[in-house]
N, C-alpha and C positions, 0 to 999 in steps of 0.2 A: 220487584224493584222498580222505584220510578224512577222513568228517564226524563230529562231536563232539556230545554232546548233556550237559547241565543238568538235575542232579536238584538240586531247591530242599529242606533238611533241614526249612524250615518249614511248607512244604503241600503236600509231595512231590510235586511237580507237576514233569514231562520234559519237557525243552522241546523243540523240532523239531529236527533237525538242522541242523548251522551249523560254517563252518570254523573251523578253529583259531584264526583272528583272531578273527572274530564272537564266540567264545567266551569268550576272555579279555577282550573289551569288557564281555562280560554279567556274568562272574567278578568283576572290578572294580565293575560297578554293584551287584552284589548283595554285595560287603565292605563299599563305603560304607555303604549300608544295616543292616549286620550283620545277614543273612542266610547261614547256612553253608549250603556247594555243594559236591556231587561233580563233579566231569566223568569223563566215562568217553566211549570212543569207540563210533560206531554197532555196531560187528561186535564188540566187548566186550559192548555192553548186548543183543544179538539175543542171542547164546551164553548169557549168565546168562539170560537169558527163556527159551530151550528146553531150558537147564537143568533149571531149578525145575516145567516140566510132564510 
C-alpha cells in the first residue's frame, strides 16, 4: 500500500505518512483553512531526499 505524506506551503512542515484517505481528509482541512499543500507519495519524497544529497 503507498503511504502519502503533506508538505504544509506555510511552515513547511511533512507530515507522517498516512493513506491516501487519511490524506485527502487532511488536504480538505487545510483548503478550508487556506493553507496550500503538496502531496506527494513516501517513495517519491525518499528519491527527491537522496536526490538532493
Amino acid at each position: 500500500m503507498n503511504k502519502y505524506m503533506i508538505i504544509r506551503s506555510d511552515n513547511k512542515s511533512i507530515s507522517p505518512p498516512m493513506s491516501k484517505h487519511e490524506a485527502i481528509i487532511k488536504l480538505k482541512e487545510y483548503n478550508k483553512k487556506g493553507i496550500s499543500t503538496y502531496l506527494v507519495s513516501k517513495n517519491e519524497y525518499l528519491n527527491i531526499s537522496y536526490s538532493n544529497k
